[in-house]
MARNU-862705 format. One record per residue (C-alpha): residue in one letter; x, y, z; residue number from 1. Coordinates in steps of 0.2 Angstrom, whole numbers. Example, Ala and Ser with C-alpha at 12.3 -4.5 7.8 and 13.67 -1.06 7.14 Angstrom:
<atoms>
+-----+-------+-------+-------+-----+
! res !    c1 !    c2 !    c3 !   n !
+-----+-------+-------+-------+-----+
!   a !    62 !   -22 !    39 !   1 !
!   s !    68 !    -5 !    36 !   2 !
+-----+-------+-------+-------+-----+
</atoms>
This chain:
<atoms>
+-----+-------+-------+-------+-----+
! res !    c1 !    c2 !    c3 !   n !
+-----+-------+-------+-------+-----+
!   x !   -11 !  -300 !  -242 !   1 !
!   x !     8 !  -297 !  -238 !   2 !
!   x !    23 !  -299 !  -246 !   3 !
!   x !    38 !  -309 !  -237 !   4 !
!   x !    46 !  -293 !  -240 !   5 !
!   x !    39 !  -277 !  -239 !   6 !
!   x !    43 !  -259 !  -245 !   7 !
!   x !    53 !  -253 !  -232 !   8 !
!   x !    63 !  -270 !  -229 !   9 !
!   x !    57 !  -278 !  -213 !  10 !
!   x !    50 !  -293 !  -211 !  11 !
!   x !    32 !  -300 !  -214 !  12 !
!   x !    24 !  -300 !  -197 !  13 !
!   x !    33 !  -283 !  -191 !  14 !
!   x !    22 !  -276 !  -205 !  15 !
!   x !     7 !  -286 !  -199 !  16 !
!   x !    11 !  -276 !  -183 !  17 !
!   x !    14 !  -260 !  -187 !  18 !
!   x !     1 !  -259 !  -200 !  19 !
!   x !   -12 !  -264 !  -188 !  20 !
!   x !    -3 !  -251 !  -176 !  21 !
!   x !    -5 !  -238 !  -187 !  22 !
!   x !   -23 !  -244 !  -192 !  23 !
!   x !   -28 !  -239 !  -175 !  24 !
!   x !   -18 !  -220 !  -175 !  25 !
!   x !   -30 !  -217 !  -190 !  26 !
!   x !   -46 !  -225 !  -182 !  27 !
!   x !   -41 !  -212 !  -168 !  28 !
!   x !   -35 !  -197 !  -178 !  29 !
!   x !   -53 !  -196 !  -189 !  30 !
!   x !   -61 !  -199 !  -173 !  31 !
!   x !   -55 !  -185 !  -164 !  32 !
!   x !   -59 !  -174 !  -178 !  33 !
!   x !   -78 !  -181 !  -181 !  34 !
!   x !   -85 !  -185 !  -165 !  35 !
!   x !   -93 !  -169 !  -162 !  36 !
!   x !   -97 !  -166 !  -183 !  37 !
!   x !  -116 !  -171 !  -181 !  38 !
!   x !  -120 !  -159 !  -168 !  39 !
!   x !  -108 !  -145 !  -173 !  40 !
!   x !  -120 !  -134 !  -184 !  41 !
!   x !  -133 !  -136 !  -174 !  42 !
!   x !  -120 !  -132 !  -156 !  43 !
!   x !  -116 !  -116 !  -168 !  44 !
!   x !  -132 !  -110 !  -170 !  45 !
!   x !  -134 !  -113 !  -152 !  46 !
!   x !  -125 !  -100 !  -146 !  47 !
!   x !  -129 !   -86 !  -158 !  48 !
!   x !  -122 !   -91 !  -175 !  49 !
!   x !  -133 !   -87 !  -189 !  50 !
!   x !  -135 !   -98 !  -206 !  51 !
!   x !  -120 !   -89 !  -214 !  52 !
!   x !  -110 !   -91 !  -199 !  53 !
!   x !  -115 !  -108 !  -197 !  54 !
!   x !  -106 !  -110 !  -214 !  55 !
!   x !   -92 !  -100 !  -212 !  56 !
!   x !   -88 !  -109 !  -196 !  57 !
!   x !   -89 !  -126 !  -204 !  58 !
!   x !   -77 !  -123 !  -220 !  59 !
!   x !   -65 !  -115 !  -207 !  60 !
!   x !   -60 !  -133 !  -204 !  61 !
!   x !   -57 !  -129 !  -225 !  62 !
!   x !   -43 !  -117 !  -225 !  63 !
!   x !   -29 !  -123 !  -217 !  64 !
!   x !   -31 !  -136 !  -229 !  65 !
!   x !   -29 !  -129 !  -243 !  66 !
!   x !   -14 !  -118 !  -238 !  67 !
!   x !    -6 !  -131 !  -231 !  68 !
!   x !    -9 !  -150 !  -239 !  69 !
!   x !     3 !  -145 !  -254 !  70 !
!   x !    19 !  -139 !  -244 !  71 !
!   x !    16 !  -154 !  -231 !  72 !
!   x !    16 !  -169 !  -249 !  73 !
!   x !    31 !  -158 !  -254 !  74 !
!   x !    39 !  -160 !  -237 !  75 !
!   x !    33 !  -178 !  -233 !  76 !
!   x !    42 !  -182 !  -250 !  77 !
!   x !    58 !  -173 !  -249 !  78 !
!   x !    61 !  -180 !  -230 !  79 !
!   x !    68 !  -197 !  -224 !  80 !
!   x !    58 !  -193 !  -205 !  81 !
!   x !    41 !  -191 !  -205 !  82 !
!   x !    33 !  -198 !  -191 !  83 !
!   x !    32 !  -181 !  -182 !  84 !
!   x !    19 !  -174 !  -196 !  85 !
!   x !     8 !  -185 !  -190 !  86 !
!   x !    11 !  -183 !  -173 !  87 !
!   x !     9 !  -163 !  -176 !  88 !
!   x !    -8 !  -166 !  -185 !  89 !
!   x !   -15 !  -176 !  -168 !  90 !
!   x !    -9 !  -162 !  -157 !  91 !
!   x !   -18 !  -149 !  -169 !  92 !
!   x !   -33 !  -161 !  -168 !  93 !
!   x !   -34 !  -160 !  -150 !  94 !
!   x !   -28 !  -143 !  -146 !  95 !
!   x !   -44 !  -138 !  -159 !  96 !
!   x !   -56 !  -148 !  -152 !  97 !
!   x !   -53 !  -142 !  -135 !  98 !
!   x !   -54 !  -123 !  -137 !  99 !
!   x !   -72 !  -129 !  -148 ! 100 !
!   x !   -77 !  -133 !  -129 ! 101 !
!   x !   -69 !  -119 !  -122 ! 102 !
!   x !   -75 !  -105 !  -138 ! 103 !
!   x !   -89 !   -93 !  -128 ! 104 !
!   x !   -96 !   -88 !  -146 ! 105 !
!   x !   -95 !   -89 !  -162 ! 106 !
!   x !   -78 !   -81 !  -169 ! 107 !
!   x !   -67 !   -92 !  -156 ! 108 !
!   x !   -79 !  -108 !  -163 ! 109 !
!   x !   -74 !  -104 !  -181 ! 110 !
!   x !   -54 !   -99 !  -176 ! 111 !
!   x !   -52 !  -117 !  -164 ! 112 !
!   x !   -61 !  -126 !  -180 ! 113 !
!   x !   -48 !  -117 !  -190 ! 114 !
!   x !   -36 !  -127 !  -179 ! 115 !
!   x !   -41 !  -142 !  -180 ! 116 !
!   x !   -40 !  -141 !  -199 ! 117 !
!   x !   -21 !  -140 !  -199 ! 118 !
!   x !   -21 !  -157 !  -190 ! 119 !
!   x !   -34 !  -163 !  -204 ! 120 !
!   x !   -21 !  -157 !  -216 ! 121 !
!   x !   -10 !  -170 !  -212 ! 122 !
!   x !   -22 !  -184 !  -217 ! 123 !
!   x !   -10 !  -181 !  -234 ! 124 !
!   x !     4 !  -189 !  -226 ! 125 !
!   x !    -8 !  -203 !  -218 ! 126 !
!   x !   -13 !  -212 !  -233 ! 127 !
!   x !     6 !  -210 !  -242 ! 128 !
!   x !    13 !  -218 !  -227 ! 129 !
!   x !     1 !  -230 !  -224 ! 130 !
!   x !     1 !  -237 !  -242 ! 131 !
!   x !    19 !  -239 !  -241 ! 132 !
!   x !    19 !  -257 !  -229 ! 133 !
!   x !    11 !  -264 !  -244 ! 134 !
!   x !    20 !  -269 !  -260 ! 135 !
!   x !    21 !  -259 !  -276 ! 136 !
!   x !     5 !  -268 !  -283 ! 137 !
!   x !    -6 !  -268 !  -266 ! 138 !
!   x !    -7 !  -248 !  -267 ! 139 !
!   x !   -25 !  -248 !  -272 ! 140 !
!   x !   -28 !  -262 !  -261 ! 141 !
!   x !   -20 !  -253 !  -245 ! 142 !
!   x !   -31 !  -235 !  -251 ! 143 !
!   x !   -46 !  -245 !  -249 ! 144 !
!   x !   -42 !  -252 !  -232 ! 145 !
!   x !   -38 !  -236 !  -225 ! 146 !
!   x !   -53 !  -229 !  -231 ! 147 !
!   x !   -64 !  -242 !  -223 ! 148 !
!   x !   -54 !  -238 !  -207 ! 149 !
!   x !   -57 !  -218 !  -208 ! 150 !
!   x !   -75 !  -223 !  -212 ! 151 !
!   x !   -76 !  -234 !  -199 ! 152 !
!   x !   -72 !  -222 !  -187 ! 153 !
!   x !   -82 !  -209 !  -193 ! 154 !
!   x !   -99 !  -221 !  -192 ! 155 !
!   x !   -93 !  -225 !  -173 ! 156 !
!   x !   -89 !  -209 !  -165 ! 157 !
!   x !  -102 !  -201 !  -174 ! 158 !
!   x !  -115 !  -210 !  -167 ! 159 !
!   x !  -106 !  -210 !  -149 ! 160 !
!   x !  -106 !  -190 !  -152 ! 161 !
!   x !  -125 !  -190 !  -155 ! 162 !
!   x !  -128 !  -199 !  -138 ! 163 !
!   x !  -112 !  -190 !  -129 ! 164 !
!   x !  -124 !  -173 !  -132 ! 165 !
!   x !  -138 !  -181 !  -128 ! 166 !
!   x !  -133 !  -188 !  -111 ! 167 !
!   x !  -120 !  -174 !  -107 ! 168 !
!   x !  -123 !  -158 !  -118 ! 169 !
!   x !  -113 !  -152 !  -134 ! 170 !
!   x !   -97 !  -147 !  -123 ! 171 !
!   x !   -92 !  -164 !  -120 ! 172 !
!   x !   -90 !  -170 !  -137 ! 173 !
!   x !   -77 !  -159 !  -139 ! 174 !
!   x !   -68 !  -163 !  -123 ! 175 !
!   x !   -72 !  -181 !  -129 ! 176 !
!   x !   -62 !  -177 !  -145 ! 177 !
!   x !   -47 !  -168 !  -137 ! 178 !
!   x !   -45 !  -186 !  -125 ! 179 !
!   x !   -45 !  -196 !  -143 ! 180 !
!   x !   -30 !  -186 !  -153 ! 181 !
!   x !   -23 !  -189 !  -136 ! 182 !
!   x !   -27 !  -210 !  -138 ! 183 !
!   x !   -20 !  -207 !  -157 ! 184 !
!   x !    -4 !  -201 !  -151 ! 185 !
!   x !     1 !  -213 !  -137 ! 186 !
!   x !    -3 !  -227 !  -153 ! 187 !
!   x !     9 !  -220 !  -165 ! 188 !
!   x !    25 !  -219 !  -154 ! 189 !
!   x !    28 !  -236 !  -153 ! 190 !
!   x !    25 !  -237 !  -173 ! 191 !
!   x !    41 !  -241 !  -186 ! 192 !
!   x !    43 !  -228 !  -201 ! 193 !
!   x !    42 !  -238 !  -217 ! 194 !
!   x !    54 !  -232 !  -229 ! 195 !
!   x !    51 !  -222 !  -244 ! 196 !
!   x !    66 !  -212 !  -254 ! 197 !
!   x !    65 !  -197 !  -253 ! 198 !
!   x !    61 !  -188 !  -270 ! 199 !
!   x !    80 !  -183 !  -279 ! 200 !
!   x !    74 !  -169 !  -290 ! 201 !
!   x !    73 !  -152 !  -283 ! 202 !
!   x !    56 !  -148 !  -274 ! 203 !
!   x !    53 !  -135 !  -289 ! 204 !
!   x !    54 !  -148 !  -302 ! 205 !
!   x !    46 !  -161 !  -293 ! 206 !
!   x !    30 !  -151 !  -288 ! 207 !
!   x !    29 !  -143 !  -308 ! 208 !
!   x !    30 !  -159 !  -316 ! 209 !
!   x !    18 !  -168 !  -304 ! 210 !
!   x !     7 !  -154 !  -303 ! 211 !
!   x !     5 !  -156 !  -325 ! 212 !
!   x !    -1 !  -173 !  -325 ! 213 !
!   x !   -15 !  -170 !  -331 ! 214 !
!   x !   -25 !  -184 !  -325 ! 215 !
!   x !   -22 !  -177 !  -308 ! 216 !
!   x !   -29 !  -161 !  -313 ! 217 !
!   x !   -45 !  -167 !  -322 ! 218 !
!   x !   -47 !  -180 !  -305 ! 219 !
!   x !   -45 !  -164 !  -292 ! 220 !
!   x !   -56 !  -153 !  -300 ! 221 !
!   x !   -69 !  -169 !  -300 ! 222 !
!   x !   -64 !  -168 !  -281 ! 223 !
!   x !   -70 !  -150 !  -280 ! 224 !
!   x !   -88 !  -156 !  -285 ! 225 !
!   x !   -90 !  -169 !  -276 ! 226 !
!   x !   -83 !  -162 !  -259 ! 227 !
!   x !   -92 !  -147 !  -262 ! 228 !
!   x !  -106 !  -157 !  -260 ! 229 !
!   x !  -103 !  -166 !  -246 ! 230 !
!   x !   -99 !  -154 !  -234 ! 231 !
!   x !  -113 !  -142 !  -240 ! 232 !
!   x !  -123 !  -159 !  -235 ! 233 !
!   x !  -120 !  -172 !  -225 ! 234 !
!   x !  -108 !  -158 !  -214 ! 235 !
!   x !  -116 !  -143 !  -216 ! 236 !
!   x !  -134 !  -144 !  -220 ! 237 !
!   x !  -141 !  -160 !  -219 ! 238 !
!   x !  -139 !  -158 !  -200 ! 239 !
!   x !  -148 !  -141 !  -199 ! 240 !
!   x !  -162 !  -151 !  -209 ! 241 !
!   x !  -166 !  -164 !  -200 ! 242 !
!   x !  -167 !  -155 !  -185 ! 243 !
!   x !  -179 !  -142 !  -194 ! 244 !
!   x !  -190 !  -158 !  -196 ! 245 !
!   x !  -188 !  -164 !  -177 ! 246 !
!   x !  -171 !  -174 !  -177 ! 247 !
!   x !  -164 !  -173 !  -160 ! 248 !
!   x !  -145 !  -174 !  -157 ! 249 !
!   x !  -145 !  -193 !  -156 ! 250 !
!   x !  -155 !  -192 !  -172 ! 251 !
!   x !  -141 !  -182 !  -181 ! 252 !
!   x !  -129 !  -196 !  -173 ! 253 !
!   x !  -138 !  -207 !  -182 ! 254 !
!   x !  -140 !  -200 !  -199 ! 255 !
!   x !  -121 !  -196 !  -201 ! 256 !
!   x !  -119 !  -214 !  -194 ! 257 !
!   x !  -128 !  -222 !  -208 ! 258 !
!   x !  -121 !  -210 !  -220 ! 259 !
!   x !  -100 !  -213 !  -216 ! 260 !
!   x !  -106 !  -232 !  -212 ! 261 !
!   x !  -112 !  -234 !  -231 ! 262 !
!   x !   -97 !  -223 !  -234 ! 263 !
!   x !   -85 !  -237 !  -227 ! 264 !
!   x !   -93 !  -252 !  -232 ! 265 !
!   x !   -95 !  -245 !  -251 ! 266 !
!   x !   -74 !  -241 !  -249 ! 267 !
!   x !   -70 !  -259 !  -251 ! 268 !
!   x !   -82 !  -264 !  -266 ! 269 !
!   x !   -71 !  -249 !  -275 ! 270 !
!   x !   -55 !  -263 !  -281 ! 271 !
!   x !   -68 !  -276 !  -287 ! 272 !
!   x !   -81 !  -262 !  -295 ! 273 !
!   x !   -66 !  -257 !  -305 ! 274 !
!   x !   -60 !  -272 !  -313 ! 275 !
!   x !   -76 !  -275 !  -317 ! 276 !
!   x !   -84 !  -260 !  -323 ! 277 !
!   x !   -69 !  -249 !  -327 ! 278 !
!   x !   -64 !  -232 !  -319 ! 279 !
!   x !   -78 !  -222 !  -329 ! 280 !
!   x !   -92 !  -233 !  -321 ! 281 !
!   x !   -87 !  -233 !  -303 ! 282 !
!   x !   -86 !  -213 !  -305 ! 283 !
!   x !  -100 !  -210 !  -313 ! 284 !
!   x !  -112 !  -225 !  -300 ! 285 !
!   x !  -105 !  -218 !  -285 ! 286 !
!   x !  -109 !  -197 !  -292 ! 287 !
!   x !  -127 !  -202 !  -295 ! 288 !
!   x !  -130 !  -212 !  -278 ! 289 !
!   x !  -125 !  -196 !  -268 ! 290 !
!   x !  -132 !  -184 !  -280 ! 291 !
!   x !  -149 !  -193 !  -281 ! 292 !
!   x !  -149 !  -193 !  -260 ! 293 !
!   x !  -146 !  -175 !  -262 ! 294 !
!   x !  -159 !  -169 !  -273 ! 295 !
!   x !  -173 !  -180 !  -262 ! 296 !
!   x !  -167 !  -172 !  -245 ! 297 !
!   x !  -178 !  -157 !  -244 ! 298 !
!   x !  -191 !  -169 !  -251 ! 299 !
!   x !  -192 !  -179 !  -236 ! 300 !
!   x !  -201 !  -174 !  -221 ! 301 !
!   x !  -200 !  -189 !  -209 ! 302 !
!   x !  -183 !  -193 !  -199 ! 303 !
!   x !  -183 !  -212 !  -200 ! 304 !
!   x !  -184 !  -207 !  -220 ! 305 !
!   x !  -171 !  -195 !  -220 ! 306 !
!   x !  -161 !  -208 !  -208 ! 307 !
!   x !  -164 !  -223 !  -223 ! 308 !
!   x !  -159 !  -209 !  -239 ! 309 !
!   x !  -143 !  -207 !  -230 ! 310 !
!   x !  -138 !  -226 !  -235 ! 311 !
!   x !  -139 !  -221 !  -251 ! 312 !
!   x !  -130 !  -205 !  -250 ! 313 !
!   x !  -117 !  -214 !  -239 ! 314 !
!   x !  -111 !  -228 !  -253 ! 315 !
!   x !  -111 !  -216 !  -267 ! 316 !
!   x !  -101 !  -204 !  -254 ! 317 !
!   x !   -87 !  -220 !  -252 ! 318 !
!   x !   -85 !  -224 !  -269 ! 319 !
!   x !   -83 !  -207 !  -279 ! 320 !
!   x !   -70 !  -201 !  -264 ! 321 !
!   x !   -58 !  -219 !  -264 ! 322 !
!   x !   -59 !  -221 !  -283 ! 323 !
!   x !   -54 !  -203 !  -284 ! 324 !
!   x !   -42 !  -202 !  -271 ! 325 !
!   x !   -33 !  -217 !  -279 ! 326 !
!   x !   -34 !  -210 !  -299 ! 327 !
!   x !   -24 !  -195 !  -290 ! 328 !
!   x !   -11 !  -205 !  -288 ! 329 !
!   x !   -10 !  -216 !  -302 ! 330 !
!   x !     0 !  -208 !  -315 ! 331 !
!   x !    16 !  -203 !  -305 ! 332 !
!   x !    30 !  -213 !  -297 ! 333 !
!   x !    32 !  -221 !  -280 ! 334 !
!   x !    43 !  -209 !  -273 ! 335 !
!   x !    30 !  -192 !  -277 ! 336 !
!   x !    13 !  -199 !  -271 ! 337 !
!   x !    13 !  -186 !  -256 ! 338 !
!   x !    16 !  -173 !  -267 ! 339 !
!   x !     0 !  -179 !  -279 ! 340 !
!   x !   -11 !  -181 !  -264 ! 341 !
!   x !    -5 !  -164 !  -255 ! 342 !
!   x !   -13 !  -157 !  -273 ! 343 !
!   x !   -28 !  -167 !  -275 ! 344 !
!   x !   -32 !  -163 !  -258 ! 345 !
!   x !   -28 !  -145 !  -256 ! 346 !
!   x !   -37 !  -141 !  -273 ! 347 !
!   x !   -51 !  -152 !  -268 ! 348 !
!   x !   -51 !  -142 !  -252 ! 349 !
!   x !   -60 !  -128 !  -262 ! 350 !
!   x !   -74 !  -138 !  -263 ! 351 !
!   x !   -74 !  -140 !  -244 ! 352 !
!   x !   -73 !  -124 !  -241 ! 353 !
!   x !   -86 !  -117 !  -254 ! 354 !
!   x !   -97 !  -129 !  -248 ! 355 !
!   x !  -104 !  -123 !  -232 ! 356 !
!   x !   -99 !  -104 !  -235 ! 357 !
!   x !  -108 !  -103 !  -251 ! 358 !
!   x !  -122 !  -113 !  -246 ! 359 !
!   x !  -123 !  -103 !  -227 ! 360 !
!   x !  -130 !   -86 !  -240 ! 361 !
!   x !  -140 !   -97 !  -250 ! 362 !
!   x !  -151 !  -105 !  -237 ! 363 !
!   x !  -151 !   -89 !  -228 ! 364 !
!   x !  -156 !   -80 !  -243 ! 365 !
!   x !  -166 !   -92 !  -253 ! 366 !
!   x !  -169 !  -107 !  -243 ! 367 !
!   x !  -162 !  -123 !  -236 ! 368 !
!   x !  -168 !  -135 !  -252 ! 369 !
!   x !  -158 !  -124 !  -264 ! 370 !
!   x !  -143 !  -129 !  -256 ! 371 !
!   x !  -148 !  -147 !  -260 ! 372 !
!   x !  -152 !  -144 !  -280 ! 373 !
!   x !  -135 !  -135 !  -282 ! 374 !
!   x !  -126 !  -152 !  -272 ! 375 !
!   x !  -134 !  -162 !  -283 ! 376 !
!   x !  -129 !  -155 !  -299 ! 377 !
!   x !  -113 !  -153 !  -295 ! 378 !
!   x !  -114 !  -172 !  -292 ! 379 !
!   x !  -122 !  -175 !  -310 ! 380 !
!   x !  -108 !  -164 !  -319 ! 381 !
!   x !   -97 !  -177 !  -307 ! 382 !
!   x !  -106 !  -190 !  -318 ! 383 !
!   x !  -104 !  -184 !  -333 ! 384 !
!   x !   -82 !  -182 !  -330 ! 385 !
!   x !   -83 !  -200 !  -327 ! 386 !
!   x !   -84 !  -203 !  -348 ! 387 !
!   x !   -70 !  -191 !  -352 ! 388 !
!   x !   -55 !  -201 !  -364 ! 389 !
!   x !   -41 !  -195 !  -348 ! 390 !
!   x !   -50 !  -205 !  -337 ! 391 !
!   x !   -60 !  -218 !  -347 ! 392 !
!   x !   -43 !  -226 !  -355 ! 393 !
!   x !   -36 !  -227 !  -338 ! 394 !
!   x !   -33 !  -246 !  -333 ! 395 !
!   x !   -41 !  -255 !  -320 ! 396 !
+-----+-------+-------+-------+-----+
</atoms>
């Protein structure tokens, strides 16, 4: 699994140690941002937010995002310290989910989950640093493992946050939240930077030429699709669904726990699906699992079914985003991979955004299941990408 030497020159069990070190500062870092997700719509429209604000207050998390991803790659690649982007990102995390808690209405709701999308926007710098423990030819390998540990703590703390606001009320998932970024923090101190040099061309150059590959390109926009989907779904609407049909809050636990526990399972089956199949076949399988789950929500009228369809959204959900994430980072050199993920994840940061903003006026003005037919399609032209020559001829 390890090489005698690793990247960043130190020995084989001192990156048995800090990679399982850092393991747990991701575990933590997505859990303080997701703990409270299943309730958050719903806690929204609780205390005066309508559909459209509803919307507006979950692709707040978006924005940040997509201002900031790009310069933070740029800067995570021109810098030889960078352990305290990390640590910035978990404060954000907690400083956000704390004035959630705190927010008496809806504009001081949408400007704390403003907040906490600057620490999200660090999750660039994560996967960069993360991959480089690993050798050269484990990249893929160590993309996959850290999304099976973001999914696995998005399956667990969802589900906790169901039962926290079902025990305690909406408030304390957030306080809960704040206390994890916290956890996350005290894990990361004792944590050893791997090295990776820093990038010698100017930032300019740099950012042009790896801002032209074109598979990078072709991939983000693939991102926009598909994360448009997902957060007008399984975190924006899906939610407000379920409890239209009589979900209660440990319900909504539930349903996001099946969904990001698919997600995380499907996450390792990416490396093995690949050499098998090809890029073009993984894309496409995992576009029309979630895309089918979408189109079938608004046909379902029964919790426990809308519970069981989100398996199916869920493994569909983990292998379009870790086969994505790791074609965006396929066609550039070592030294330049923060500056490809900063752009696949600020561009597909649209997506994230449009989602829940777009879809808030539509269910507002035409209904919640149009919402779930526009998901969908955007899923299917996903599908249809997957065959395109860039990414068809791309190795396995």
């Amino acid at each position: 699994m390890f090489s005698r030497k690793s990247v960043s020159g130190i020995s084989q069990s001192s990156d048995r140690k800090y990679i399982i070190l850092f393991s747990i500062v991701t575990f933590f870092f997505w859990a303080s941002l997701y703990l409270y997700m299943p309730i958050l719509p719903v806690y929204a429209q609780s205390i005066g937010a309508s559909l459209t604000m509803v919307g507006a207050i979950v692709s707040a998390y978006a924005i940040p995002q997509m201002l900031f991803r790009i310069p933070v790659g740029m800067l995570f690649d021109a810098i030889s310290r960078r352990k305290f982007l990390i640590a910035g990102g978990l404060l954000m995390n907690s400083l956000g989910a704390l004035g959630m808690g705190l927010a008496p209405g809806a504009l001081l709701l949408f400007l704390a989950r403003g907040v906490t999308g600057i620490g999200a926007a660090m999750w660039v710098t994560f996967t960069v640093y993360f991959a480089a423990y690993y050798p050269m030819e484990g990249m893929k390998k160590a993309i996959g493992i850290i999304n099976f540990i973001q999914g696995a703590a998005l399956v667990i703390t969802t589900y906790c946050g169901g039962i926290i606001a079902e025990a305690g009320g909406y408030k304390y998932t957030f306080f809960g939240a704040a206390l994890l970024g916290v956890v996350a923090m005290a894990a990361l101190l004792p944590t050893r930077e791997p090295t990776i040099r820093p990038v010698k061309q100017s930032a300019r150059q740099s950012f042009l030429f790896v801002a032209g590959c074109p598979l990078l390109l072709v991939v983000s926009f693939m991102g926009v699709l598909a994360q448009f989907a997902n957060w007008a779904g399984l975190f924006g609407f899906i939610p407000v669904y379920g409890a239209q049909i009589g979900a209660s809050s440990a319900d909504l636990g539930i349903i996001t726990m099946l969904a990001l526990g698919a997600s995380a399972v499907a996450a390792l089956t990416v490396i093995p699906l690949v050499k098998r199949r090809g890029n073009s076949f993984t894309i496409m399988l995992g576009a029309v699992l979630m895309g089918s789950a979408i189109a079938i929500t608004p046909l379902l009228h029964q919790v426990s079914l809308l519970q069981g369809l989100m398996v199916i959204y869920g493994l569909g959900r983990g292998i379009l985003g870790t086969i994505l994430m790791s074609l965006s980072i396929q066609a550039v050199d070592p030294q330049q991979r923060a500056t490809a993920m900063g752009i696949y994840q600020a561009v597909y940061a649209v997506g994230m955004f449009l989602g829940p903003f777009v879809s808030g006026s539509l269910a507002d003005n035409f209904g919640i299941a149009t919402v779930f037919y526009l998901s969908a399609f955007f899923c299917l032209v996903v599908a249809g990408m997957a065959y395109l020559p860039i990414i068809f001829r791309q190795s396995a």
